[in-house]
C-alpha positions in Angstrom: 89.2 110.0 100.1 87.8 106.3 100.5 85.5 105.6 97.8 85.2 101.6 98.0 82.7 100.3 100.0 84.9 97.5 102.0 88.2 98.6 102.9 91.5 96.8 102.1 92.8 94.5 105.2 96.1 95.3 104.0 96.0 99.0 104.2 94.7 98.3 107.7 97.1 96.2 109.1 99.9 98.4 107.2 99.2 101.1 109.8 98.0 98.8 112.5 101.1 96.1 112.4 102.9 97.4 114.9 100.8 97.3 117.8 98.8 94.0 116.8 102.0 92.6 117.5 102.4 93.7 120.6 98.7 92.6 121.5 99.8 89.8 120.9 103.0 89.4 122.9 101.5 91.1 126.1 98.2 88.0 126.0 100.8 85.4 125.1 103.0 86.2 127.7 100.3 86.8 130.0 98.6 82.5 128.9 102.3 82.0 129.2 103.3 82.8 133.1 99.3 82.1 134.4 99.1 78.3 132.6 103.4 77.1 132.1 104.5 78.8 135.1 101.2 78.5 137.5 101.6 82.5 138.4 98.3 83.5 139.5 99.3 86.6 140.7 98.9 87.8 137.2 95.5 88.4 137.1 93.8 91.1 137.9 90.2 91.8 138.7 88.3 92.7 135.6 86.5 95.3 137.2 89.5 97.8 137.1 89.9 96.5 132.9 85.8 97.6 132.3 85.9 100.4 134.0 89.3 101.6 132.4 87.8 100.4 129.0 84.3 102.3 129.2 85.5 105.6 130.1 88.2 104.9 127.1 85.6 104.4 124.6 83.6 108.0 125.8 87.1 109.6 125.3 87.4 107.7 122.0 84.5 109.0 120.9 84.7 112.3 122.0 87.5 112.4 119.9 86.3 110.7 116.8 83.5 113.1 116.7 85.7 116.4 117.1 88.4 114.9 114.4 84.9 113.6 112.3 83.9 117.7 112.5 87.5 118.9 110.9 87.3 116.6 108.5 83.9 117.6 107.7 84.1 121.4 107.7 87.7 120.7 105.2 85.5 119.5 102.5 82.6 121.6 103.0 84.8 124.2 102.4 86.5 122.9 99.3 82.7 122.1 98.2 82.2 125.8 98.9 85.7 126.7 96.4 83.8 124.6 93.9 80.4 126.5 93.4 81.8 130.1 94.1 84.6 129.2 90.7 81.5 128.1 89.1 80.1 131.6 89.8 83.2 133.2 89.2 83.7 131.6 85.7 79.6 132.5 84.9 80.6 136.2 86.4 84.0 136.4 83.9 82.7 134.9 80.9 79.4 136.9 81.2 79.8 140.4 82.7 82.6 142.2 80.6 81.5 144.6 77.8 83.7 145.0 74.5 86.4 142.7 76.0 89.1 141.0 74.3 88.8 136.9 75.3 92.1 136.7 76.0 91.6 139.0 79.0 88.6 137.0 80.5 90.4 133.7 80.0 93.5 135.1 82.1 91.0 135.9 84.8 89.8 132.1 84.1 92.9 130.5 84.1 94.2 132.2 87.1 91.6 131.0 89.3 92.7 127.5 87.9 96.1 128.6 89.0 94.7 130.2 92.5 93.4 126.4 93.3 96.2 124.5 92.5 98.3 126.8 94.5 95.8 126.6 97.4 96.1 122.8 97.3 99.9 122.7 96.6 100.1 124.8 100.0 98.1 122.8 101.9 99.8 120.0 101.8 103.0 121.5 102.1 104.4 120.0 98.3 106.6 122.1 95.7 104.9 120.5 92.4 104.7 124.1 91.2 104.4 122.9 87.7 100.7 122.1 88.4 100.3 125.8 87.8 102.6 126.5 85.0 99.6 126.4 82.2 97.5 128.7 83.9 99.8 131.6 84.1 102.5 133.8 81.8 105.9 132.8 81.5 106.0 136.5 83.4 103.1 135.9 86.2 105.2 132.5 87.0 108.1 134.1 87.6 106.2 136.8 89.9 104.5 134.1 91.9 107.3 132.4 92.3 108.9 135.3 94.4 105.7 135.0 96.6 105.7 133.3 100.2 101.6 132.6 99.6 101.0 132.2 96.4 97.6 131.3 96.4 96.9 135.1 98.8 99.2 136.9 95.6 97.4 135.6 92.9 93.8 136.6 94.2 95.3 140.0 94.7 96.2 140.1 91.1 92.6 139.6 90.3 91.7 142.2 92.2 94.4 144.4 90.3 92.9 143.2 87.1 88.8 144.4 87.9 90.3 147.7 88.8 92.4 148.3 86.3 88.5 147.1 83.9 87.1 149.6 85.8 88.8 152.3 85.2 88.9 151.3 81.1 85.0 151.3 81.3 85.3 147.5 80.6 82.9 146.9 83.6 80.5 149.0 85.8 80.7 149.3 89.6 77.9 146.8 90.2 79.4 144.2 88.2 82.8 144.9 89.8 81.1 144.7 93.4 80.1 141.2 92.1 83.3 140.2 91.5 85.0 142.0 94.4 82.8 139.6 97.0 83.5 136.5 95.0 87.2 137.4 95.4 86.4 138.0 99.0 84.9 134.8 99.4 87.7 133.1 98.0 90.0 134.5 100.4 87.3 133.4 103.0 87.6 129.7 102.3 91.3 129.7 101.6 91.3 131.4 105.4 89.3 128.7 106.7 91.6 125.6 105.0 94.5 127.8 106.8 92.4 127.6 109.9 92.0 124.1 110.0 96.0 123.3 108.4 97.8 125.7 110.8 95.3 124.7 114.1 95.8 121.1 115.2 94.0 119.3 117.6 95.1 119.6 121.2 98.2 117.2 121.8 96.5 116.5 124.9 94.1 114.4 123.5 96.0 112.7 120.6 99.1 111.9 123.7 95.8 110.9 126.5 94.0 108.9 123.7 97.3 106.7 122.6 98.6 106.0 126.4 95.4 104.9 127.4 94.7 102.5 124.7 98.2 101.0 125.2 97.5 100.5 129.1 93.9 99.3 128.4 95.4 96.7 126.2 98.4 95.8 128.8 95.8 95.2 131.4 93.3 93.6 129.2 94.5 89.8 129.5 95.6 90.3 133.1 91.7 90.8 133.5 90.8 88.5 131.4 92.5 85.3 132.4 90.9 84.2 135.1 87.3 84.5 133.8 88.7 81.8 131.0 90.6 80.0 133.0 87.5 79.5 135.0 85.7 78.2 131.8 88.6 75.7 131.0 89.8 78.1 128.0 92.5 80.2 129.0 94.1 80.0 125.6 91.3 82.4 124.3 92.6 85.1 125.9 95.4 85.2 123.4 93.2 85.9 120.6 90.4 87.5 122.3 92.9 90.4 123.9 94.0 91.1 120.8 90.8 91.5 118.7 89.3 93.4 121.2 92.4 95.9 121.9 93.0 95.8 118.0 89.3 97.6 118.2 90.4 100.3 120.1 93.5 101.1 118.6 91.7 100.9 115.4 89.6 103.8 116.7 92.8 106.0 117.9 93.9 105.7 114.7 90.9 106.6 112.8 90.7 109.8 114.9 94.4 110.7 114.1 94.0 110.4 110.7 90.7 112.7 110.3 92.4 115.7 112.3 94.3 116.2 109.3 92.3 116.2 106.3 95.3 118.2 103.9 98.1 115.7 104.2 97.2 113.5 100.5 96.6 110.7 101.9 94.1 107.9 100.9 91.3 109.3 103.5 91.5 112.9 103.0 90.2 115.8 101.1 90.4 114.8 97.7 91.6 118.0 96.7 93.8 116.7 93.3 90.4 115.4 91.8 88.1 119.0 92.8 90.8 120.9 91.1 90.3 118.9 87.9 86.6 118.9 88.4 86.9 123.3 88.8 89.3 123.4 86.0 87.2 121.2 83.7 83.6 123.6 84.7 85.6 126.8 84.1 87.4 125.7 80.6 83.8 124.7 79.1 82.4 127.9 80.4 85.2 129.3 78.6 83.9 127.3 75.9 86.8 125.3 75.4 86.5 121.6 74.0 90.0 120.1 74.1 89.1 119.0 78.2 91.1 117.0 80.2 89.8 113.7 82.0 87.6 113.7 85.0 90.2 112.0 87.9 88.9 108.6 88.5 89.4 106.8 91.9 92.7 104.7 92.3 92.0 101.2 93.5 88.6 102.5 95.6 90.7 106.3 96.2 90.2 109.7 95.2 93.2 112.4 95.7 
């Protein structure tokens, strides 16, 4: 996630590159042929350019708004995982009678494991080490065999209440309690699924990226004679390609907030809520030997 308040030109033109240069070649080549060679057939009528460019910026920002939403909804659901493992550390550490420590810290700890494994999947990486403090040198092993990890360990949770049940350890309205925060969990790990497994129509990600590359091919056709007319004709040059560069800026924008799981530098910092849940739980635990909040890497948060 983007934390600094201006954004680095360089990152922008990293992704952007590309097609600046080929603004750039279509307006040039365009001054070229309509001032060197004297073909006025170039141009165009910039009717057809304004109308093709104001029905591209309603799509646009159709789409911005409906990748803006998915974005959105991804962290208000990992803001969700953060308060309900708040609760369920308050419900572990508080609601067991006559219970050895080390059984409520493996309830602890798993959760820490539950949410590394959630965001581990998510983005599709194999650092399964993340999770190797949190579990047994057995339990590892057993996930391991898993194809969701993250669905097998809230199950062993589950396992765990009933089995302090039974022992008397808890009561059925304390294991209720825990039994819908477990349910919630597997609520908002549905939901991240939802989002990760669901992409946006490749209607409108194709639609959106041809017409921004026509709008920008026909943009100096349209534009050359109104400079020309003014005794300027060079501006179309740069003028094509800031305002083209505009658009495409948008497409890309809206790409990139589809897909808020991918770890990159404008998605859900998911790395840095983990630490943030794993340091709440461990003091809740009453542990002191914390590690550091994440801090943001050159203006981003992972």
């Amino acid at each position: 996630m983007i934390i600094r308040k201006n954004l680095n030109w360089g990152k922008i033109l990293q992704f952007s590159a590309k097609r600046l240069i080929y603004f750039l070649i279509v307006s040039s080549s365009v001054y070229l042929l309509h001032e060197e060679f004297d073909w006025t057939r170039v141009a165009i009528p910039f009717s057809i350019v304004g109308t093709l460019g104001s029905a591209l910026a309603i799509f646009l920002a159709f789409r911005n708004s409906s990748s803006y939403d998915r974005w959105w909804e991804a962290r208000k659901i990992w803001g969700g995982i953060v308060n309900y493992s708040r609760t369920w550390g308050r419900q572990c550490t508080t609601f067991f009678q006559d219970t050895e420590p080390a059984f409520i810290k493996t309830l602890v700890y798993r959760h820490i494991a539950w949410i590394n494994a959630l965001r581990l999947q998510l983005r599709q990486q194999d650092h399964w080490q993340d999770i190797e403090p949190f579990l047994s040198a057995e339990e590892k092993a057993w996930v391991m065999d898993r194809k969701n990890k993250a669905t097998q360990l809230v199950q062993k949770q589950g396992e765990d209440l009933s089995i302090a049940l039974k022992s008397g350890q808890i009561n059925d309205f304390r294991h209720q309690l825990l039994d819908n925060t477990l349910t919630e969990f597997y609520n908002l790990q549905g939901m991240c699924e939802r989002i990760k497994n669901t992409p946006m129509p490749r209607q409108y990600d194709f639609f959106t990226r041809f017409f921004v590359m026509v709008f920008a091919t026909l943009l100096p056709f349209g534009l050359i004679d109104l400079l020309d007319a003014r005794h300027i004709a060079w501006v179309v040059i740069p003028l094509s390609a800031v305002v083209s560069f505009c658009f495409s800026v948008l497409e890309t924008i809206g790409e990139f907030n589809e897909d808020p799981f991918e770890n990159r530098i404008h998605d859900t910092p998911m790395t840095a809520l983990c630490r943030t849940i794993e340091i709440d739980l461990r003091e809740q635990l009453g542990e002191t030997d914390l590690p550091p909040k994440l801090e943001p890497v050159n203006g981003f948060l992972y």
